[in-house]
C-alpha positions as a printed Julia matrix, in Angstrom:
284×3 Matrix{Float64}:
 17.43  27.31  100.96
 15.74  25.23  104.15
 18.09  25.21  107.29
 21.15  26.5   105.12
 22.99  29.45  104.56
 23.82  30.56  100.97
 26.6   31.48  100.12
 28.19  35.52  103.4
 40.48  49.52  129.0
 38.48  46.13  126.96
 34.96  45.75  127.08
 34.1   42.61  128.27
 33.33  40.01  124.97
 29.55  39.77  125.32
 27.68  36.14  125.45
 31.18  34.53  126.28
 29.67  31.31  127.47
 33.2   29.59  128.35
 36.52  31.22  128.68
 39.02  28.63  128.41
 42.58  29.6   129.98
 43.93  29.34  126.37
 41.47  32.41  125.05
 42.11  34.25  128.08
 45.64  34.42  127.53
 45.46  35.35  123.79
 42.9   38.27  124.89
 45.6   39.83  127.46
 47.73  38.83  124.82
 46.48  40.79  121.95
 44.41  43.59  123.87
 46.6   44.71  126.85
 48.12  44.13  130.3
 51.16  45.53  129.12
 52.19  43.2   126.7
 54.19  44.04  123.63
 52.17  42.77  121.32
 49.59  45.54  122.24
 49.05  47.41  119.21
 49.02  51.01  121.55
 50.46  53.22  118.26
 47.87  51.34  116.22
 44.98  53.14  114.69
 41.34  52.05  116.15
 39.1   51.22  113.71
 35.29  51.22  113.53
 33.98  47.74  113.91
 31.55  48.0   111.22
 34.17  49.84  108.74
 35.01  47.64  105.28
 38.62  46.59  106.38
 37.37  45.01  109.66
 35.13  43.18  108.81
 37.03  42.01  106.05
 39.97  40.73  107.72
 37.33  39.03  110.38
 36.18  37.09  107.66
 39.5   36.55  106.25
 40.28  35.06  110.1
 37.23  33.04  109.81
 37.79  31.4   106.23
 41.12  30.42  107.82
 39.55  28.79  110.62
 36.64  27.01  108.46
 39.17  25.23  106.22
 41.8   24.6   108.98
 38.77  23.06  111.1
 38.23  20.25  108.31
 34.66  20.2   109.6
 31.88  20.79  107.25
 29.57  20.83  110.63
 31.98  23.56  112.47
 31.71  26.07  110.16
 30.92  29.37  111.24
 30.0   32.87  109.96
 30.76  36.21  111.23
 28.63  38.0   113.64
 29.47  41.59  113.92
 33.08  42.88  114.89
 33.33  43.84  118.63
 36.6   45.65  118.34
 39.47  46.32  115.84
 42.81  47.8   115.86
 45.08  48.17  112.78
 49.01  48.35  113.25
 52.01  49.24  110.76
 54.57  46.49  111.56
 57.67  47.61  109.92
 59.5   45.2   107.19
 56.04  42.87  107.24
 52.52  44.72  106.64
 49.65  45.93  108.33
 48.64  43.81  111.04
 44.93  43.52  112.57
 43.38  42.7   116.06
 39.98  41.61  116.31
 37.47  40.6   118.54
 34.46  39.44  117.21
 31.05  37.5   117.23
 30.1   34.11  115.08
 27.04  32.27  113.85
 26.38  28.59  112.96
 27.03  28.39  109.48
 23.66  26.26  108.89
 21.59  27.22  111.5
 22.59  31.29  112.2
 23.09  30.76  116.02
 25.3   32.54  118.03
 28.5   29.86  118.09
 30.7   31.9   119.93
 33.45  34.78  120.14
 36.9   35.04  118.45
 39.9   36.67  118.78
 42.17  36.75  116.19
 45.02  38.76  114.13
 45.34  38.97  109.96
 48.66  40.21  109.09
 49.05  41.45  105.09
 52.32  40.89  104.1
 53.67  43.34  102.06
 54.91  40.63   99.74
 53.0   38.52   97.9
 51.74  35.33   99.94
 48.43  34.57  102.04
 47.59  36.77  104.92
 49.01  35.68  108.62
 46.07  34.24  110.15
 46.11  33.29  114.21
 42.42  32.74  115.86
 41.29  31.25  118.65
 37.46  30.75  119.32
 34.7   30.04  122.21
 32.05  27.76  121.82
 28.56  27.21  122.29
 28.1   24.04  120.89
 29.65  20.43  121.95
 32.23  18.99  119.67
 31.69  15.79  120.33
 28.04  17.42  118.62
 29.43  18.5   115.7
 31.82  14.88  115.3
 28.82  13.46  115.05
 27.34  15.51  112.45
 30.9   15.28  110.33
 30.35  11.4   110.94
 26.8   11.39  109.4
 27.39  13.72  106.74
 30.15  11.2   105.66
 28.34   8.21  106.3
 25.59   9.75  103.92
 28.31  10.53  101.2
 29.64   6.97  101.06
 26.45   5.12  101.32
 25.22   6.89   97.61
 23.99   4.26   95.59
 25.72   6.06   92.59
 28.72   8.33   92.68
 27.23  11.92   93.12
 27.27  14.86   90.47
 25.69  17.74   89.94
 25.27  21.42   88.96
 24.21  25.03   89.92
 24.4   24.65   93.94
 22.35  26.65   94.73
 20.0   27.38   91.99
 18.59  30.25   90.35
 16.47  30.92   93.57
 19.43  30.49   96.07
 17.87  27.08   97.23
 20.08  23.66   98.02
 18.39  20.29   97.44
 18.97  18.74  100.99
 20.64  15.5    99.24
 23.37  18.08   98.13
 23.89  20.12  101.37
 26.82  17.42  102.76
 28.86  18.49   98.93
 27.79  22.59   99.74
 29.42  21.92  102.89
 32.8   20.43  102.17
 32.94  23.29   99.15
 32.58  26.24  101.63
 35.19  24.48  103.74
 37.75  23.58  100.71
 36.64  27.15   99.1
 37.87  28.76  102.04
 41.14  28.0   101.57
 41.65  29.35   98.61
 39.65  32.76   99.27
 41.95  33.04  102.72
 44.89  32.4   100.48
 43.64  35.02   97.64
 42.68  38.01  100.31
 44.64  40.91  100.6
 43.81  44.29  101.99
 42.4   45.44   99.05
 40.31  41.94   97.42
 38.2   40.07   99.81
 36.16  36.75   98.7
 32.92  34.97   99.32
 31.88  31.37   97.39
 28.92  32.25   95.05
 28.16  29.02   93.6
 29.02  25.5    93.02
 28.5   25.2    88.96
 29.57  21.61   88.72
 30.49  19.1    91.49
 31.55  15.29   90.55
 32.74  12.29   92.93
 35.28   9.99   92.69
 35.43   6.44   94.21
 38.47   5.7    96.11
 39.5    2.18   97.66
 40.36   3.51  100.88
 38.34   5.27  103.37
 37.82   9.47  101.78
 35.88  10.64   99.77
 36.87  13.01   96.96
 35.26  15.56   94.98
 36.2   17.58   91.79
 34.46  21.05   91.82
 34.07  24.01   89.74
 33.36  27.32   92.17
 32.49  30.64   91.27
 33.9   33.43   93.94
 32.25  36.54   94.04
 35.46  39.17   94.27
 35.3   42.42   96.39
 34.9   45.03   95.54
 35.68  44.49   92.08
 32.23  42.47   91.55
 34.2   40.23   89.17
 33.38  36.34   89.49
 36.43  34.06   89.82
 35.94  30.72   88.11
 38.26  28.0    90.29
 38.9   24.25   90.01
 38.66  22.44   93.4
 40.14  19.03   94.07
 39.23  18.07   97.63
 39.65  14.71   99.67
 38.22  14.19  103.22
 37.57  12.2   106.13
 36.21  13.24  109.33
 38.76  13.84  111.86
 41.44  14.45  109.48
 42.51  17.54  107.72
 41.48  18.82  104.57
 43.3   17.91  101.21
 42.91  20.66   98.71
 43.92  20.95   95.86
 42.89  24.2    93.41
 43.43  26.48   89.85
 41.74  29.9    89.29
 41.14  31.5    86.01
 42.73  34.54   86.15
 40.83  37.7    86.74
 40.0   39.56   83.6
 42.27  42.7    84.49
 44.81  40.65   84.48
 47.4   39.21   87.09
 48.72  36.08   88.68
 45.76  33.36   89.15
 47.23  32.09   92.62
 46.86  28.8    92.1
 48.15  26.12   94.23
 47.87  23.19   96.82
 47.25  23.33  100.74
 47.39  20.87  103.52
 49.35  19.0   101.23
 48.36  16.98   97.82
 45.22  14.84   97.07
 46.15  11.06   97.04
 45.06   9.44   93.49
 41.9    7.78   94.07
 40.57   5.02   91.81
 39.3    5.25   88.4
 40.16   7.65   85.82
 40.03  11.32   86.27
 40.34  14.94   84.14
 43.73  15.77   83.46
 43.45  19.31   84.91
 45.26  18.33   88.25
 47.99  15.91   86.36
């Protein structure tokens, strides 16, 4: 897959090239000079153990779809430090500090801090993250701008199947609609995680446009998500309308696993306007 990635006191945060006023606050925030928040009764955790690095990349699938930016997405690194803490009437809540990569190029884009909080009722994990960076937005604007530019200017509406293939390889016509699934997928795999089930996007098996009068673009999907550490693959249906600059409308239905239990479907960042032409009647 050319120039694309499949889909997958503190010690001072290494390669920090900026340290806005913002992240410095949320790191004496979350990691000491006596604030409350300081997890000190919490249990430290290895940063390579399972449940780190699992609610890193819970933080991080948070980020990619609240980002809207198929150019800004980001993978983890490896997990500097990580702190779990019982927070009574509400869940376990984690602290992390960790290292990312450019989603399509595997360079070092920066250092988070974040915490995941796992409600003990059922409803998405408590995501807040706040990131460095290495690379200039106005950069990656430009890259959302020609990815979109690329989508609209299709001489026929695009569909397709199997991204990527057999051989884990993306035609490089198709990586702008990989893209905007990881983002949209990673919504719904921040919104299925729990302490025990974490998520990555295996495949796109079918993918299909829709032309709209006004300025998005919209895509129908069918993803597969590869469920940990059950193994089992999560068929979903994936409604998603962009334009750059703006936030991501999703819309999405999974199958339900085969053991059983609630699909968690629903809709986030509010509903997909109704484009033109006619469409499936799964979303009506």
């Amino acid at each position: 897959m050319p120039g694309l990635r499949a889909l997958p006191g503190l010690p001072a945060l290494p390669a920090l090239r900026a340290s806005p006023p913002a992240f410095l606050l949320l790191l004496a925030l979350l990691f000491g000079r006596g604030s409350p928040a300081v997890p000190g009764a919490g249990q430290e955790l290895q940063p390579g153990s399972r449940s780190a690095v699992e609610a890193a990349g819970v933080a991080l699938q948070y980020r990619n779809f609240q980002g809207g930016s198929p150019s800004g997405l980001r993978v983890l690194g490896h997990v500097r430090k990580a702190t779990v803490k019982n927070i009574p009437e509400s869940g376990h809540k984690y602290y992390l500090q960790f290292s990312t990569e450019d989603y399509r190029t595997g360079e070092d884009a920066g250092n988070c801090l974040a915490t995941v909080l796992y409600p003990k009722k059922k409803s998405p994990p408590v995501v807040s993250i706040t990131c460095s960076h290495t690379k200039d937005q106005k950069e990656i604007q430009e890259e959302d701008n020609r990815l979109y530019q690329k989508i609209r200017h299709q001489s026929k509406p695009i569909t397709a199947n199997n991204i990527p293939d057999s051989y884990g390889n993306i035609e490089p016509a198709l990586e702008p609609v990989w893209a905007l699934a990881v983002a949209g997928s990673s919504s719904i795999m921040w919104q299925r995680s729990t302490e025990s089930l974490g998520y990555n996007l295996a495949q796109v098996k079918s993918v299909r446009q829709w032309i709209r009068k006004d300025d998005f673009v919209e895509f129908d999907y069918t993803v597969l998500l590869h469920e940990l550490p059950s193994q089992e693959i999560i068929p979903c249906e994936l409604r998603l309308t962009w334009l750059p600059g703006r936030p991501l409308k999703v819309k999405h239905s999974c199958a339900a696993r085969s053991h059983g239990g609630d699909d968690g479907s629903g809709a986030e960042s509010g509903s997909a306007a109704g484009p033109a032409g006619e469409k499936g009647a799964f979303f009506q």
